[in-house]
N, CA, C and O atoms as CSV, one atom per row, in Angstrom:
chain,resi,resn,atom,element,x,y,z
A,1,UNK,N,N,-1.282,6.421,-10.179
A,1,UNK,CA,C,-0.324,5.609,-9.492
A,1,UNK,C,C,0.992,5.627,-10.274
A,1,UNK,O,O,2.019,5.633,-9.595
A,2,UNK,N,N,1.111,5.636,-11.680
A,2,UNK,CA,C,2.126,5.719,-12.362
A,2,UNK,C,C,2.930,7.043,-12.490
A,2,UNK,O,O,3.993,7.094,-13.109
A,3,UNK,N,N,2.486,7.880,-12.005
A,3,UNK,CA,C,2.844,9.317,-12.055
A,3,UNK,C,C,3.487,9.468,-10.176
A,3,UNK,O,O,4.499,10.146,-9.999
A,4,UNK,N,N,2.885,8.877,-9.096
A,4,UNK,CA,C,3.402,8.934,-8.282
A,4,UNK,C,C,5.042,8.010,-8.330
A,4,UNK,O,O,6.110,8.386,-7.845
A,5,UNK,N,N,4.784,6.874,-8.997
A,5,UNK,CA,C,5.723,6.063,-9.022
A,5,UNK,C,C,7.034,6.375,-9.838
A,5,UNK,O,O,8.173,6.075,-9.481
A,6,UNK,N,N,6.611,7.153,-11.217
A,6,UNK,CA,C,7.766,7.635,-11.583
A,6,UNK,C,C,8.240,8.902,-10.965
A,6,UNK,O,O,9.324,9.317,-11.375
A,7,UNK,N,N,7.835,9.353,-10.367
A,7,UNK,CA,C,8.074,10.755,-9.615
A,7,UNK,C,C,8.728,10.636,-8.386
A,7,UNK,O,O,9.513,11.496,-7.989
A,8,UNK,N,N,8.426,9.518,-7.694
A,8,UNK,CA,C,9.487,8.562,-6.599
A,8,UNK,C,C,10.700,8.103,-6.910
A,8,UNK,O,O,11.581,7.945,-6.065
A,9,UNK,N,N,10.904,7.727,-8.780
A,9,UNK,CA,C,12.081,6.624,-9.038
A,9,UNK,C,C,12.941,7.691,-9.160
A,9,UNK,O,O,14.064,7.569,-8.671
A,10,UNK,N,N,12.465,9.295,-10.031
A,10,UNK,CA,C,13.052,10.368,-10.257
A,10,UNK,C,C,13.739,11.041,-8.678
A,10,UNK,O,O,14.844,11.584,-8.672
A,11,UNK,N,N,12.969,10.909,-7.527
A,11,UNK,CA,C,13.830,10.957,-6.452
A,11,UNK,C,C,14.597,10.011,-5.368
A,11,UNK,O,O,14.816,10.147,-4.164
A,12,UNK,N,N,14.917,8.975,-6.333
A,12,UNK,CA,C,15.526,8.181,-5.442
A,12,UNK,C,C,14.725,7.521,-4.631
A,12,UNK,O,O,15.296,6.960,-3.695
A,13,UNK,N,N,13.366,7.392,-4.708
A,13,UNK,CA,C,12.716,6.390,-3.983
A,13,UNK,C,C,13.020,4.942,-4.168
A,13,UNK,O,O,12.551,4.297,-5.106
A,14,UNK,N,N,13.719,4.498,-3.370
A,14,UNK,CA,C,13.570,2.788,-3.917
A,14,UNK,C,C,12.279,1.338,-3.484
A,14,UNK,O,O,12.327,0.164,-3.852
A,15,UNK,N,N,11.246,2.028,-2.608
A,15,UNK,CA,C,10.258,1.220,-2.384
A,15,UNK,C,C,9.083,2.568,-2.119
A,15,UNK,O,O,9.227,3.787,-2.026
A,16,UNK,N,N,8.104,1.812,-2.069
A,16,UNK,CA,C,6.591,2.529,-1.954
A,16,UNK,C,C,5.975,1.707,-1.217
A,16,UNK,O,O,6.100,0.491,-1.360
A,17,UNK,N,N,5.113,2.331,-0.194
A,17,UNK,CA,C,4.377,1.100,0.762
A,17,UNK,C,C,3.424,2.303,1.425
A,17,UNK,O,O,3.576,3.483,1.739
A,18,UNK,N,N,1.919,0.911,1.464
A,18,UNK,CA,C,0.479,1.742,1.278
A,18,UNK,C,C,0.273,1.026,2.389
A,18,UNK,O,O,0.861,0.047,2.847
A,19,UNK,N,N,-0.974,1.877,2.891
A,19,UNK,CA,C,-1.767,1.085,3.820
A,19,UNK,C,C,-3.152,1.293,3.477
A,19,UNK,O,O,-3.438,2.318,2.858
A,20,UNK,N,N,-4.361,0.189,3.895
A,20,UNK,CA,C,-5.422,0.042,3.662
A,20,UNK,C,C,-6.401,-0.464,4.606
A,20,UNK,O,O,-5.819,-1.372,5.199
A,21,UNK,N,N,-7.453,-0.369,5.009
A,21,UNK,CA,C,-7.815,-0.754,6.149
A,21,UNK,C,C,-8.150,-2.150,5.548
A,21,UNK,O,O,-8.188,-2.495,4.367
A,22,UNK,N,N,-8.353,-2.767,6.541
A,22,UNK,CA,C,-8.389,-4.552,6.316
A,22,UNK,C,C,-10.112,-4.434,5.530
A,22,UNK,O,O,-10.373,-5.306,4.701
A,23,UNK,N,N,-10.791,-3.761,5.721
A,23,UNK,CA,C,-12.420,-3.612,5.363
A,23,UNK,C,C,-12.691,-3.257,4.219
A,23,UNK,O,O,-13.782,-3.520,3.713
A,24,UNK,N,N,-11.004,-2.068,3.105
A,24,UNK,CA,C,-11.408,-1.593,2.279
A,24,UNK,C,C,-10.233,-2.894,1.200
A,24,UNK,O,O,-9.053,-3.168,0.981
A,25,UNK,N,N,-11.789,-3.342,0.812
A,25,UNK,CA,C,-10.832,-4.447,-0.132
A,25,UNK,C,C,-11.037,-4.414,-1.533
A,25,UNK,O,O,-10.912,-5.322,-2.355
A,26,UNK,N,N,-11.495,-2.785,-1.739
A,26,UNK,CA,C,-11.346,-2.158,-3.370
A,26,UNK,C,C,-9.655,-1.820,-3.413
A,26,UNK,O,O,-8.842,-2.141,-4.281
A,27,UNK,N,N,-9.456,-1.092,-2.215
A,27,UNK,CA,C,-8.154,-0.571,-1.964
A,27,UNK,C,C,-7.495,-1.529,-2.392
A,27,UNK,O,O,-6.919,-1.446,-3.477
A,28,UNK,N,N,-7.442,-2.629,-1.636
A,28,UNK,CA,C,-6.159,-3.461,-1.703
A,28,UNK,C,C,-5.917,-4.441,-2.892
A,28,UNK,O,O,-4.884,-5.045,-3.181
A,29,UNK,N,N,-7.604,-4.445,-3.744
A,29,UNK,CA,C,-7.454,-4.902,-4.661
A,29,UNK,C,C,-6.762,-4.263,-6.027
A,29,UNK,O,O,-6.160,-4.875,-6.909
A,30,UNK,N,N,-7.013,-2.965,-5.935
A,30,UNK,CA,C,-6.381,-1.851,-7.239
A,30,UNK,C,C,-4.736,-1.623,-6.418
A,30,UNK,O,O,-3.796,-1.440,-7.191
A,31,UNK,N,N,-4.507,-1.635,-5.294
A,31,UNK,CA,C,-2.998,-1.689,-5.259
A,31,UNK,C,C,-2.504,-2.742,-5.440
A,31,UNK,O,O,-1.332,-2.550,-5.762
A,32,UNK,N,N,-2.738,-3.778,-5.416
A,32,UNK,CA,C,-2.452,-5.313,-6.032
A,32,UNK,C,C,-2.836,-5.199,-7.189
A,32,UNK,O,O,-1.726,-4.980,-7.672
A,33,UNK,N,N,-3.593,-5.164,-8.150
A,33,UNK,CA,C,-3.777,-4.956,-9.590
A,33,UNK,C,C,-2.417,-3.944,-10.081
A,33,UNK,O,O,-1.738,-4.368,-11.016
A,34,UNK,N,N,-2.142,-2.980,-9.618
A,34,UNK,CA,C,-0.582,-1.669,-9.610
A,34,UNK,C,C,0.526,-2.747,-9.249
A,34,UNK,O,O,1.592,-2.133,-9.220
A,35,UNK,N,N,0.757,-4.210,-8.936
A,35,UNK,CA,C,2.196,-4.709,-8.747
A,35,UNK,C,C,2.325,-4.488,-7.291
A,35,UNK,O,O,3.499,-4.638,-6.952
A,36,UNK,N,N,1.468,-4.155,-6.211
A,36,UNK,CA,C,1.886,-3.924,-4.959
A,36,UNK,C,C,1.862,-5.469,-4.013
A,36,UNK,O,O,0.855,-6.125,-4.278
A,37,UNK,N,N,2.460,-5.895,-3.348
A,37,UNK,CA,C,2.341,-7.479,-2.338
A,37,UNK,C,C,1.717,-7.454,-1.265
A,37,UNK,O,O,1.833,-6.261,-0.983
A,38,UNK,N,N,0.871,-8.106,-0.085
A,38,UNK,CA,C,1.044,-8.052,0.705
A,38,UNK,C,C,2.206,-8.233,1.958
A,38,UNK,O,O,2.848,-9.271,1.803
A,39,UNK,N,N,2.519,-7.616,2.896
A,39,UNK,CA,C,3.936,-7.597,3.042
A,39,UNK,C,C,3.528,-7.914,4.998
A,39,UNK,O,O,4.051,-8.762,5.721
A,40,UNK,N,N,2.891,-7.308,5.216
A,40,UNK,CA,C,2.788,-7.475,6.509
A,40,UNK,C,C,1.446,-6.783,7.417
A,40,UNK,O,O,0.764,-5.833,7.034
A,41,UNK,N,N,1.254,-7.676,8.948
A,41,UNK,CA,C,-0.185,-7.700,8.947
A,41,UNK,C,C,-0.357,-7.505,10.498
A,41,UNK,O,O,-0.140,-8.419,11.294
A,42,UNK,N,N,-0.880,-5.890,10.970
A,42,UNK,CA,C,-1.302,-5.248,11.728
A,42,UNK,C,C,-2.346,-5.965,12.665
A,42,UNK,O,O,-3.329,-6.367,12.043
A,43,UNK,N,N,-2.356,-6.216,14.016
A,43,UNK,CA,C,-3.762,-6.925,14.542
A,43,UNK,C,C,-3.702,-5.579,15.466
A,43,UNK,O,O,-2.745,-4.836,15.681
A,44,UNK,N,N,-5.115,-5.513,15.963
A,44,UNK,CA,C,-5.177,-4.703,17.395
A,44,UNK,C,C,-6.375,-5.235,17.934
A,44,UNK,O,O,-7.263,-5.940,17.455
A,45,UNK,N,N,-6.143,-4.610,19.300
A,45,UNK,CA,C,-7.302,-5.042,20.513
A,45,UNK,C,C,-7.695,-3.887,21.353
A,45,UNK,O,O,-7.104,-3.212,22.196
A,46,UNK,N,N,-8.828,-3.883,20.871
A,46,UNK,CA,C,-9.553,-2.189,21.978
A,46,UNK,C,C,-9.565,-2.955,23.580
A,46,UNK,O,O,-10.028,-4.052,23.893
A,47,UNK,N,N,-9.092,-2.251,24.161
A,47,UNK,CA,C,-8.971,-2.307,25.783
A,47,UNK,C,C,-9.800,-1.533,26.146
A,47,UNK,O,O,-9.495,-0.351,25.987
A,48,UNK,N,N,-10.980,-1.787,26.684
A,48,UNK,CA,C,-12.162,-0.749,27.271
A,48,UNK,C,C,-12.292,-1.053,28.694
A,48,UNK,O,O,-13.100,-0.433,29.387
């Protein structure tokens, strides 16, 4: 993660933003452990 991140700052990246499925909450826990926030929150509805 630190190698992506400095490799972003080196091109002018000024933000980074992940996605994770709501189920994988290793994911969201090691990108939150990396300084990442929750920022905003996806719902959906299967239409069958």
């Amino acid at each position: 993660m630190r190698a992506a991140e400095s490799e972003s700052r080196a091109r002018g990246v000024r933000r980074m933003v992940l996605d994770a499925w709501a189920t994988n909450e290793g994911a969201q826990h090691f990108f939150q452990a990396e300084g990442f926030v929750p920022f905003n929150i996806v719902l959906e509805k299967a239409l069958e």
